[in-house]
C-alpha positions as CSV (number, residue, x, y, z in Angstrom):
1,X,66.4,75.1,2.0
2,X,65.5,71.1,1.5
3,X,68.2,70.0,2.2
4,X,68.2,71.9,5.7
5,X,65.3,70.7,6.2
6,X,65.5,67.1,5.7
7,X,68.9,66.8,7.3
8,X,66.5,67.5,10.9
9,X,68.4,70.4,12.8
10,X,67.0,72.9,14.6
11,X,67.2,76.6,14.4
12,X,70.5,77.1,17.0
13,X,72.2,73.9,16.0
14,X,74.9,74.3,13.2
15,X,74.6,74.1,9.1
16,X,76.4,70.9,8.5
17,X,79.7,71.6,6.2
18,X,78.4,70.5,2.9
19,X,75.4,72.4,2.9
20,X,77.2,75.3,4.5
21,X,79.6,75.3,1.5
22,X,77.0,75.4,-0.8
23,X,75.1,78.5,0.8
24,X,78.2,80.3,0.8
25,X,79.0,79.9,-2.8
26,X,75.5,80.9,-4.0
27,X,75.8,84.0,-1.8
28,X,79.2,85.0,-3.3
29,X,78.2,84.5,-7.0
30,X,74.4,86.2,-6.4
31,X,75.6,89.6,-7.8
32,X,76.4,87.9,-11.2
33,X,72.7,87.9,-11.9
34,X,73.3,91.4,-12.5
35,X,75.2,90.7,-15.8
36,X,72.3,88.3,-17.1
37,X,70.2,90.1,-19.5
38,X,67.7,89.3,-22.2
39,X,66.2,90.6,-25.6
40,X,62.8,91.9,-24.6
41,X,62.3,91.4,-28.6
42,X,61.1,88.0,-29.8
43,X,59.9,87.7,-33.0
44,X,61.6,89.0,-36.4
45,X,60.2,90.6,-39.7
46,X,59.5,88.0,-42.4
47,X,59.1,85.2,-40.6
48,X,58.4,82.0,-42.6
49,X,57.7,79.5,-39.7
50,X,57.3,80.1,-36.0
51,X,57.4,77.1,-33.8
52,X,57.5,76.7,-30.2
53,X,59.8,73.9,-28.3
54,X,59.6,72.2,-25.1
55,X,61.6,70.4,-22.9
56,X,61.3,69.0,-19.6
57,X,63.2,66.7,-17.3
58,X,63.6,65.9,-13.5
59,X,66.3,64.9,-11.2
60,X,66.2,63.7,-7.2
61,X,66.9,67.5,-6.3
62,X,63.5,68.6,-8.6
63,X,61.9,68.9,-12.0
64,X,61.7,71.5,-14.6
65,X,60.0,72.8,-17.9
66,X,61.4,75.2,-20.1
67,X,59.5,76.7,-23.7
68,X,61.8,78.3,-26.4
69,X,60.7,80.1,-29.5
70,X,61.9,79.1,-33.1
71,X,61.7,81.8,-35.7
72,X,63.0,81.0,-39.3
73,X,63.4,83.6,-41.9
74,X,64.9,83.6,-45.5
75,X,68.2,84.0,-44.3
76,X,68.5,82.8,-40.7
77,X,67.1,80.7,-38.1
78,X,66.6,82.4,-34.0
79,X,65.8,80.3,-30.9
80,X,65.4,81.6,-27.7
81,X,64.6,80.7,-23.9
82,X,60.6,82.5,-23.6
83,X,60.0,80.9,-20.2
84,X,61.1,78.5,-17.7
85,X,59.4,76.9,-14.2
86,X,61.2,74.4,-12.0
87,X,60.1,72.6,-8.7
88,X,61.7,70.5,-5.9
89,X,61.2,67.3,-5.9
90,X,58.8,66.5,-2.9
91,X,59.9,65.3,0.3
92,X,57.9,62.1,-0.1
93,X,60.5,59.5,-1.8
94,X,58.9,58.6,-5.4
95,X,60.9,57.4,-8.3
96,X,62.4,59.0,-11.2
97,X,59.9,57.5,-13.6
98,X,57.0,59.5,-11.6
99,X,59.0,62.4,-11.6
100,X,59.2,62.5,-14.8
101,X,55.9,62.2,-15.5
102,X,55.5,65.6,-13.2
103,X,57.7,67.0,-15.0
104,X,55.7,66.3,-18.6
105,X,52.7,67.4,-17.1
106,X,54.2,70.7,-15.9
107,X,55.8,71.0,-19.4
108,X,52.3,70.5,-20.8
109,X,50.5,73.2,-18.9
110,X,53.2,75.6,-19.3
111,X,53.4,75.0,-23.3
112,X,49.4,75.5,-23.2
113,X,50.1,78.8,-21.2
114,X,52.1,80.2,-23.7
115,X,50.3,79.1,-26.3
116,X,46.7,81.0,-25.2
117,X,49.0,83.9,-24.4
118,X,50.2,83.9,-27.9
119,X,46.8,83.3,-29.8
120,X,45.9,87.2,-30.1
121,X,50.0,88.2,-30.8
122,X,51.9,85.6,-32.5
123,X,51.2,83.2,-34.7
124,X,51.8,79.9,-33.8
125,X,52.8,77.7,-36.6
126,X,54.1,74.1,-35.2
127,X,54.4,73.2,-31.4
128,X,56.9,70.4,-30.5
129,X,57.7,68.4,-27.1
130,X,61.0,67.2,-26.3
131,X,61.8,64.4,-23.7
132,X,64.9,62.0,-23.1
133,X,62.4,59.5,-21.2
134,X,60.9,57.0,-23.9
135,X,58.7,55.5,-20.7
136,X,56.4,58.6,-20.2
137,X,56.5,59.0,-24.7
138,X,54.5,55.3,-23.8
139,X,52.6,57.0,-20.8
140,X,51.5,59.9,-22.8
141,X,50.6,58.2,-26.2
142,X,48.4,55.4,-24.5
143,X,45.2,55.2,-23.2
144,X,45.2,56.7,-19.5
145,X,43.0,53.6,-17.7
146,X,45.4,51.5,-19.0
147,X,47.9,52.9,-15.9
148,X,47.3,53.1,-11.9
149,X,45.6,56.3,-11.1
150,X,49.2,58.6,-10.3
151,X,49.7,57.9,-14.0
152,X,46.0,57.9,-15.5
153,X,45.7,61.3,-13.8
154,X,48.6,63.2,-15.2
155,X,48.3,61.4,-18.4
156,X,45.0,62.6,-18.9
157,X,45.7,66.2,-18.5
158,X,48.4,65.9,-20.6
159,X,46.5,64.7,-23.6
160,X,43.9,67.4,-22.8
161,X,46.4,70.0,-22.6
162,X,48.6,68.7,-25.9
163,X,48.7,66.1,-28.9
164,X,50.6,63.5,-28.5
165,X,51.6,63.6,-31.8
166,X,53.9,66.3,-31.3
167,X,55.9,64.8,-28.5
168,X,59.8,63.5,-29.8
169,X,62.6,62.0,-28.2
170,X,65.9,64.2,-27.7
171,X,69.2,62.8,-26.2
172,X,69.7,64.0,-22.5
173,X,72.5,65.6,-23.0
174,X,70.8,68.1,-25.9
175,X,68.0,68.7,-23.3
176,X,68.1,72.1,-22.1
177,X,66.4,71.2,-18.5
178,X,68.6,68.9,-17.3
179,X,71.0,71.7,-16.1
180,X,67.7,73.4,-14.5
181,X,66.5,70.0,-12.8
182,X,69.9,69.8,-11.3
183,X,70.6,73.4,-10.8
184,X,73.2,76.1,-11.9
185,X,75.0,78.5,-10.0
186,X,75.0,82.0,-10.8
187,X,78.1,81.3,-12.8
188,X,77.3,78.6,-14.3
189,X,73.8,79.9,-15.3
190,X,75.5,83.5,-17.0
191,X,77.0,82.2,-20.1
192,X,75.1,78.4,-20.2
193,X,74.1,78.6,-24.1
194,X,72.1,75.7,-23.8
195,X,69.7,77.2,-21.6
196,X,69.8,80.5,-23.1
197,X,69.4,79.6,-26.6
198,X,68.1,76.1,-26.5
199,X,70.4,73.1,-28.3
200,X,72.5,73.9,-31.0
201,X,70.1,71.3,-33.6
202,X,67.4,73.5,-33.5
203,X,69.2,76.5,-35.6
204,X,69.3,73.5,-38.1
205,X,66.4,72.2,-41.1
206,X,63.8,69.7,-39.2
207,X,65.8,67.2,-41.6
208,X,68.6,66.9,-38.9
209,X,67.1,67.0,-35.6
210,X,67.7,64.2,-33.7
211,X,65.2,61.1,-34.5
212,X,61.8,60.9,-35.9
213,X,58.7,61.2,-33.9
214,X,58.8,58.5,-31.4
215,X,56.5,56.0,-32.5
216,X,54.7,53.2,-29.8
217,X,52.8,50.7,-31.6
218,X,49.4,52.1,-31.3
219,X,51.1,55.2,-34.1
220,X,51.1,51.9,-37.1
221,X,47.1,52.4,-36.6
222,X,46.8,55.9,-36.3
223,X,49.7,57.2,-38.7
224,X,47.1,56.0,-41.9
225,X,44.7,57.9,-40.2
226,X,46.6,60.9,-40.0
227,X,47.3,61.1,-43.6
228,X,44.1,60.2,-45.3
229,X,42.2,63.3,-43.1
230,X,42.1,65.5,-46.5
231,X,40.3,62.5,-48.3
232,X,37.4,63.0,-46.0
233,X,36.8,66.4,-47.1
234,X,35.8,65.0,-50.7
235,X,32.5,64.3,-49.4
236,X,32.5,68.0,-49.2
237,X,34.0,69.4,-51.6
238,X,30.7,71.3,-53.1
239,X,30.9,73.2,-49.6
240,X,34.4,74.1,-48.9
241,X,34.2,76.0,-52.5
242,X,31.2,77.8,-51.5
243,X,32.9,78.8,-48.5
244,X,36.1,79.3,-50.5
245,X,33.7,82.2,-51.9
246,X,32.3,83.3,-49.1
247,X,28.7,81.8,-50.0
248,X,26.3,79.7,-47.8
249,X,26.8,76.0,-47.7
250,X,24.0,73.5,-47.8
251,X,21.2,73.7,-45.6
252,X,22.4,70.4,-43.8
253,X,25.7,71.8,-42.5
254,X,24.4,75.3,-41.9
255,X,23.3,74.9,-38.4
256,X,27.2,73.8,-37.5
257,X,28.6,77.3,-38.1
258,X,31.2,75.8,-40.2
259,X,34.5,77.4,-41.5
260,X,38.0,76.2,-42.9
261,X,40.6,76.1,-41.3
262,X,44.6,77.3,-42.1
263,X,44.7,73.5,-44.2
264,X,41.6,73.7,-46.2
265,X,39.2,71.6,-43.6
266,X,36.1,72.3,-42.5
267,X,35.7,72.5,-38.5
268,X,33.0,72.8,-36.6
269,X,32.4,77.0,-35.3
270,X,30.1,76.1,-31.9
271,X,30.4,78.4,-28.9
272,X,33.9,77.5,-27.2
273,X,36.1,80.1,-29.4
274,X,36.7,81.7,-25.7
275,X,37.3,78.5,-23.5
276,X,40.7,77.2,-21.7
277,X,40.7,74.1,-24.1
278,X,42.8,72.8,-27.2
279,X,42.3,74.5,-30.6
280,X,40.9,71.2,-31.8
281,X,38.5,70.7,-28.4
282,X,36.8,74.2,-29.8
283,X,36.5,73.7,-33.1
284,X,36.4,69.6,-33.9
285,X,37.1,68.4,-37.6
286,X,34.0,67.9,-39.4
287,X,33.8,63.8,-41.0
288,X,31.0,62.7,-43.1
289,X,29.2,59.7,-41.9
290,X,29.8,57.6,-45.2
291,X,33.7,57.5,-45.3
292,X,35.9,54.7,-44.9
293,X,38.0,57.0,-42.7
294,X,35.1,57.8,-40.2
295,X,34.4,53.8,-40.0
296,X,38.7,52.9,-39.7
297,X,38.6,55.8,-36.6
298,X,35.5,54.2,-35.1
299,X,37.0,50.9,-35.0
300,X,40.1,52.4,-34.0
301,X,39.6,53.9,-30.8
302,X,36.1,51.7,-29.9
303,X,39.0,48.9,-30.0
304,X,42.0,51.2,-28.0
305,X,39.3,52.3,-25.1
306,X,38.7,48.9,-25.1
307,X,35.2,48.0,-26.3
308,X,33.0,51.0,-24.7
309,X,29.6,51.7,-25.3
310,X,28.3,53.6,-28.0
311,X,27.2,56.8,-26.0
312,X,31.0,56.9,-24.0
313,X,32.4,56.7,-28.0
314,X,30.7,59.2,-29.1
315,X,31.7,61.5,-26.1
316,X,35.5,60.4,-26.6
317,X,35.3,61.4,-30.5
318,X,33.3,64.7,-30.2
319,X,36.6,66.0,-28.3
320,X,38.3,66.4,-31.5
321,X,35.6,65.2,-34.5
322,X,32.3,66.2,-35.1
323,X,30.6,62.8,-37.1
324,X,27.4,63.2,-39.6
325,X,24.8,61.5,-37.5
326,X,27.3,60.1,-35.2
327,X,24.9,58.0,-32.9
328,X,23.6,55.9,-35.7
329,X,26.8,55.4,-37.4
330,X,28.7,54.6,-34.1
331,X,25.9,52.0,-32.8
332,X,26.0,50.6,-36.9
333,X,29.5,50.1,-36.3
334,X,29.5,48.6,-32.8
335,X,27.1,45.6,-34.1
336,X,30.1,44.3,-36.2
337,X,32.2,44.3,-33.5
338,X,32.5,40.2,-32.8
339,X,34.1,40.7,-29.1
340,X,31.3,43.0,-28.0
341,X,28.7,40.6,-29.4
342,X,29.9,37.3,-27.0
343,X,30.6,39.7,-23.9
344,X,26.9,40.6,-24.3
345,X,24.8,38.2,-25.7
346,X,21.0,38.4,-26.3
347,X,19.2,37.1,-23.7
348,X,16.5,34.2,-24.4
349,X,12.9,34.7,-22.3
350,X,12.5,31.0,-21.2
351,X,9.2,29.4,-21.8
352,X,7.1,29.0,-18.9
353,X,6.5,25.5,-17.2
354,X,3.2,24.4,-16.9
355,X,1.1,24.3,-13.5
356,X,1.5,22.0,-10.8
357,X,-1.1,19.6,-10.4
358,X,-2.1,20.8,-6.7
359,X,-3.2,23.7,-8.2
360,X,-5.5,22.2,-11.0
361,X,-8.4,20.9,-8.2
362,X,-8.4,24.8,-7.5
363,X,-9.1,26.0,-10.6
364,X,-12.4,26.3,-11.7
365,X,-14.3,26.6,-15.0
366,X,-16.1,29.5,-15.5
367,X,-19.2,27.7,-16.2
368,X,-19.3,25.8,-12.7
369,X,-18.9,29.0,-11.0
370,X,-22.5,29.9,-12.3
């Protein structure tokens, strides 16, 4: 229908021939839909892990996301198409890097679909994102304002929607939405494992999938980060084995409605358990304020979002940590920064010169007033 469209006919003239031939085909093969079917049954018995997979890609013809389950048993390993969403590309000429990037974002908001549609049914072990396109793995695992505004704006979302810790590289031809960026024919589309079932590595251990995490250079700061989390939580370790056994904690974290969650940390409860947000938007990771780790990630991203103040900090890390006495251990923290210190410098109050001597004949003692 775009293509009729943009070729500029009118309703009596004729289809040109090569989009003609193309109708005709898709009319012939349209009763082979009949023969696709699929298991209304998604999840198995036993199930040790249960992951979901995205991929995404785009094409000049349109873009599309598609989200596949993973469940792994004892004995066996399923994967399976759960849902799929594709759009034309628009009739505005943009490039492929952009459409990529639409692409990503529609991934993103479909993976956060079927994860909140999961929450109360399945649980949700590990999510993972899949994209041939290292640019938008950049895009997506930098700070947005560091991109014009088509690219701040989606990136944005996407980092609200997902972590971009979970987002990998995959070869293009393993990706399952290339052939739905393109488009299939009902023949094509009947038997096309790839779509169906997802690429063949996935059946295999995480130990052979193609590539490690893709990794920009902003991942050699946070990847220490990551893995010393769990030594935060020995500033509270007294608490987590009250909570352990189901007794109160002390009176300075009882206010937070604190819990643990599936890896032993504590998180904050608050009142967003039933909002449209990211697991760790509702319920951010609890950090004492004495801890080499809370002082590394204060540093970390005060230097990444490139030298804010302490009150747009603070609102950056309460999205997914909740800091001891954050305010006063941000703004202690912020002093040492030397860049911050010569932008603004403390200003001097000059002294004041003295009076002109026009003005002296006007003055007049108090006495002589008398």
């Amino acid at each position: 229908m775009q293509q009729l469209w943009t070729s500029g006919i009118d309703w009596d003239d004729p289809i040109p021939t090569d989009v003609g031939v193309l109708c005709s085909r898709y009319q012939s093969e349209l009763h082979q839909i009949e023969n696709i079917s699929t298991p209304r049954h998604i999840t198995h018995d036993n199930a040790i892990s249960t992951q979901l997979h995205e991929f995404y890609d785009s094409s000049e013809k349109g873009y599309a996301a598609a989200i596949y389950l993973r469940v792994e048993t004892a004995t066996s390993i399923h994967c399976q198409l759960i849902i799929g969403k594709s759009n034309v590309a628009p009739l505005k000429r943009t490039t492929i890097p952009r459409l990529k990037l639409c692409s990503a974002h529609l991934a993103a908001k479909l993976l956060h679909l079927v994860r909140t549609t999961y929450t109360d049914r399945v649980q949700i072990d590990d999510l993972f994102a899949w994209t041939d396109f290292t640019t938008a793995l950049v895009w997506i695992r930098s700070s947005p304002h560091r991109w014009d505004t088509f690219v701040a704006n989606r990136t944005s979302q996407i980092q609200e929607l997902t972590t971009p810790s979970i987002w990998r590289h995959v070869p293009t031809k393993l990706n399952p939405a290339d052939c739905a960026s393109k488009g299939l024919f009902p023949s094509e589309l009947e038997n096309h494992s790839l779509w169906w079932t997802g690429p063949l590595y996935l059946l295999d251990p995480p130990s052979k999938w193609p590539g490690a995490t893709f990794h920009s250079p902003e991942d050699q700061t946070t990847k220490p980060l990551e893995k010393t989390k769990q030594d935060t939580q020995s500033a509270f370790s007294e608490d987590i084995l009250r909570l352990k056994k189901s007794l109160r904690c002390s009176k300075n974290l009882r206010s937070l409605d604190i819990f643990l969650d599936t890896h032993g940390l504590i998180r904050f409860g608050g009142r967003l358990r039933n909002a449209d947000v990211p697991y760790e938007q509702k319920h951010p990771l609890l950090l004492p304020s004495n801890h080499r780790v809370t002082d590394l990630l204060i540093d970390y991203f005060h230097q990444r979002l490139k030298h804010p103040g302490a009150a747009a900090l603070q609102s950056w890390l309460q999205r997914e940590w909740r800091i001891q006495s954050a305010q006063r251990v941000i703004r202690s923290r912020l002093r040492l920064c030397i860049s911050c210190f010569h932008v603004r410098p403390r200003s001097l109050q000059p002294k004041m010169a003295n009076l002109p001597k026009y003005l002296k004949s006007r003055l007049k003692s108090p006495i002589s007033r008398k």
